[in-house]
C-alpha positions as CSV (number, residue, x, y, z in Angstrom):
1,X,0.0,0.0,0.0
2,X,1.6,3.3,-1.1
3,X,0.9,6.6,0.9
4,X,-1.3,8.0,-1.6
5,X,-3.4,4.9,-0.5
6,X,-2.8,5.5,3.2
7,X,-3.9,9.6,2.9
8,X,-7.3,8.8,0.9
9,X,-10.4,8.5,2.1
10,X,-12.4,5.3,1.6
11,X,-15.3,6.7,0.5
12,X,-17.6,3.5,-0.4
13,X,-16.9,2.7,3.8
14,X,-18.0,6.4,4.5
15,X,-21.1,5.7,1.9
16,X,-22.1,2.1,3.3
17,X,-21.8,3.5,7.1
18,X,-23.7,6.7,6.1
19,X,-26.6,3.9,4.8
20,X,-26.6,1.6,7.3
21,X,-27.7,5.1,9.7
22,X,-24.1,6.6,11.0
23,X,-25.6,9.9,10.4
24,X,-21.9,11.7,11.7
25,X,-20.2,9.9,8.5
26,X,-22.1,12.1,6.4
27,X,-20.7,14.9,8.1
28,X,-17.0,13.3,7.2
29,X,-18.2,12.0,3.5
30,X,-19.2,15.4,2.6
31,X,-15.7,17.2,2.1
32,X,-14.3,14.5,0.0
33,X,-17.8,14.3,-2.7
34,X,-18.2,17.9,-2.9
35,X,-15.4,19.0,-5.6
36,X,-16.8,15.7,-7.9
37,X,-20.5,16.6,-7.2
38,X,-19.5,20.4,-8.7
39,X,-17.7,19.0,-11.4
40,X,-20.6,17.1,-12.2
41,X,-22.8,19.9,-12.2
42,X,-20.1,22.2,-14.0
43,X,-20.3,19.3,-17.3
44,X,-24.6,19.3,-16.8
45,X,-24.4,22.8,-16.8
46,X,-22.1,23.0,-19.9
47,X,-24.4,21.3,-22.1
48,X,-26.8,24.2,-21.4
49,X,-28.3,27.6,-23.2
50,X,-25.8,30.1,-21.9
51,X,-26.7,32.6,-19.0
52,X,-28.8,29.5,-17.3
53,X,-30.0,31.0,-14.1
54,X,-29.5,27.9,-12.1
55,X,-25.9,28.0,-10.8
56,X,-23.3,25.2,-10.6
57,X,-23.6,25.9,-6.6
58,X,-27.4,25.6,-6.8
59,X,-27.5,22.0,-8.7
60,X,-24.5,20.5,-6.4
61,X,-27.4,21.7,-3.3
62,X,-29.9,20.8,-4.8
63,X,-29.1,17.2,-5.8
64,X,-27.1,17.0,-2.4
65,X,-30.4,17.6,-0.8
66,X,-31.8,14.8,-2.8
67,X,-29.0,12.3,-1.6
68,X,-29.4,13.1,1.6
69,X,-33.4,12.2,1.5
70,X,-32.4,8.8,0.4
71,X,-33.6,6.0,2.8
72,X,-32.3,2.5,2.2
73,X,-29.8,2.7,0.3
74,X,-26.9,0.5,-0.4
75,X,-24.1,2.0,-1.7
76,X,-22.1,0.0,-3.9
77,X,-19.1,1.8,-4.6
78,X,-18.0,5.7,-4.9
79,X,-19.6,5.4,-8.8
80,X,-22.6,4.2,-7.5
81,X,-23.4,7.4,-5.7
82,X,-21.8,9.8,-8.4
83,X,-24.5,7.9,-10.4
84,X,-27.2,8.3,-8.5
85,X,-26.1,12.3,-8.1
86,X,-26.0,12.2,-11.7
87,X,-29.6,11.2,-12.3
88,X,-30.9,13.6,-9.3
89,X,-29.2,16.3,-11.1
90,X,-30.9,15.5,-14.3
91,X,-34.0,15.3,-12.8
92,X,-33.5,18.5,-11.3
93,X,-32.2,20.4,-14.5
94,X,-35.3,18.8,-16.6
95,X,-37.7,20.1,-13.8
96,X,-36.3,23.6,-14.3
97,X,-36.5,23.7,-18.2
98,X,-40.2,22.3,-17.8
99,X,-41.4,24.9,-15.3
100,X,-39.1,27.8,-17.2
101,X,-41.1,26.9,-20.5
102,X,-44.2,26.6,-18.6
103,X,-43.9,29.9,-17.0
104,X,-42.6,31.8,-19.7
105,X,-46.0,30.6,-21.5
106,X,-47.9,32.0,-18.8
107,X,-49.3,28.6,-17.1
108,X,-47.0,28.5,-14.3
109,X,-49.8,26.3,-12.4
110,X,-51.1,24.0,-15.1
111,X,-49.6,20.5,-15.7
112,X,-48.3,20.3,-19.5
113,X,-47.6,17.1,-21.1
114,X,-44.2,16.6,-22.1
115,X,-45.3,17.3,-26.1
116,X,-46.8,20.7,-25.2
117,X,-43.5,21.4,-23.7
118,X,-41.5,20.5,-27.2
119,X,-43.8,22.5,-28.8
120,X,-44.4,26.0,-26.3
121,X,-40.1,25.8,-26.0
122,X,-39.8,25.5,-30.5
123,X,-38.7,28.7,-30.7
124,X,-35.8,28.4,-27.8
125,X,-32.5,27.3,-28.5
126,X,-32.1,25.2,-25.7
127,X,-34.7,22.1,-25.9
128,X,-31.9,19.6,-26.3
129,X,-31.8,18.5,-22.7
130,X,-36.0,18.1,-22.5
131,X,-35.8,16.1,-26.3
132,X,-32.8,14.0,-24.7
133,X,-34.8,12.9,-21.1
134,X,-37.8,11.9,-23.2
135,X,-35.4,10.1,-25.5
136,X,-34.2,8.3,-22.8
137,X,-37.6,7.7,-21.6
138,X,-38.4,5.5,-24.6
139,X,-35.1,4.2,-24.4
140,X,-35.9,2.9,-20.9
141,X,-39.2,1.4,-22.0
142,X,-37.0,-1.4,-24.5
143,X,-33.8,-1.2,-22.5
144,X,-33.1,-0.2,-19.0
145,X,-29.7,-1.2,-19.4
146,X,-28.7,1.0,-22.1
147,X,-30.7,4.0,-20.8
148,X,-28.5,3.6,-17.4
149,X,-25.6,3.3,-19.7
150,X,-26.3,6.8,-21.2
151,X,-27.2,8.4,-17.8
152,X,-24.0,7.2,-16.4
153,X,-21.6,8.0,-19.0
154,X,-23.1,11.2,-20.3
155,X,-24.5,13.0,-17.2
156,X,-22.0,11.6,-14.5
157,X,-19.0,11.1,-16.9
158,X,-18.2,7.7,-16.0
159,X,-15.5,5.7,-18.0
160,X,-16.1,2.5,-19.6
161,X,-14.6,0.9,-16.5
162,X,-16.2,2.6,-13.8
163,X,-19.7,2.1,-15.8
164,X,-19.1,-1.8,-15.9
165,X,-18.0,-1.9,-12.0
166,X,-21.0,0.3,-11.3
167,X,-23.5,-1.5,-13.2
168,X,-21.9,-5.1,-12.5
169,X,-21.3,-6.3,-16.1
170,X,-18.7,-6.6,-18.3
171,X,-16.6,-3.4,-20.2
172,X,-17.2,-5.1,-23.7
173,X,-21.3,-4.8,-22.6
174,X,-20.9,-1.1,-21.4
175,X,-18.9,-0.5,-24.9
176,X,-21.8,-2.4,-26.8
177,X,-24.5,-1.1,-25.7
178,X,-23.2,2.3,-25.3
179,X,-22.4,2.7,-29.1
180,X,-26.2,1.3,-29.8
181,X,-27.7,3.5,-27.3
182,X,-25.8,6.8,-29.7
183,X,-27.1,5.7,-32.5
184,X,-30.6,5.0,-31.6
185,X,-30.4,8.6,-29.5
186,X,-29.2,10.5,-32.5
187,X,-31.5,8.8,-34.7
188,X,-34.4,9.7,-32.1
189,X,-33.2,13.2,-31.6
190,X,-32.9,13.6,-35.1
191,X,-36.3,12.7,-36.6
């Protein structure tokens, strides 16, 4: 064991004792997640419109507040949790870009379909990341696997590696499925 090994954290231990209800190793776990949760946010964020009013700051919170909520848990590894922070910050950012469009279309209290949305945001620039969840929607619907492929690669930045560990398959699966899952998307987001 070299001393880089020694100095860092074990953060799947933190994660697992966190779970299992050690409320005070949440308190420890939280310095060594936040820099990857912001850089997380920073690469959702990129793939933006420009000038987004939501902060990188805000989403790291925001999802953070949505780990924290999480009752029962089992952590699997440090990817496992970047994961699942990756999804809550997609959920979050797909929230916002419905409830923007809605507002800007004046029916900030009315429930709109996801097609109304598509059509009430045609004139923005930025409807790539409300085309992409629905995408992934239907992706879901013939292939879970390949939809959690996406969410892991593409929204937490996972390698091919960490994918495979996370999802407990093999690399050649992850690199499979994650060139059939871009072609279907772009096909999909194409049309």
């Amino acid at each position: 064991m070299n001393q880089q090994d020694l100095a860092s954290p074990n953060i799947t231990q933190m994660l697992r004792e966190w779970g299992d209800g050690r409320r005070e190793a949440l308190d420890e776990l939280l310095p060594h997640i936040y820099a990857e949760l912001h850089r997380q946010a920073a690469r959702a964020l990129r793939r933006e419109r420009q000038n987004h009013s939501l902060q990188t700051t805000a989403l790291v919170h925001e999802a953070y507040l949505k780990l924290v909520d999480q009752r029962n848990v089992e952590w699997k590894s440090r990817s496992h949790f970047f994961a699942i922070a990756a999804q809550a910050m997609r959920r979050i950012l797909v929230d916002y870009a419905k409830t923007r469009h809605r507002k800007k279309r004046g029916g900030e209290n009315e429930n709109m379909p996801l097609e109304e949305v598509f059509l009430a945001a045609a004139d923005e620039t930025n409807v790539d990341l409300l085309a992409l969840d629905e995408a992934l929607s239907r992706l879901a619907a013939f292939d879970p696997q390949q939809e959690q492929i996406v969410e892991l690669r593409y929204f937490c930045g996972l390698s091919l590696e960490e994918t495979a560990e996370t999802l407990n398959i093999s690399r050649a699966t992850v690199a499979r499925d994650w060139d059939v899952a871009k072609a279907w998307l772009y096909r999909e987001l194409t049309r």
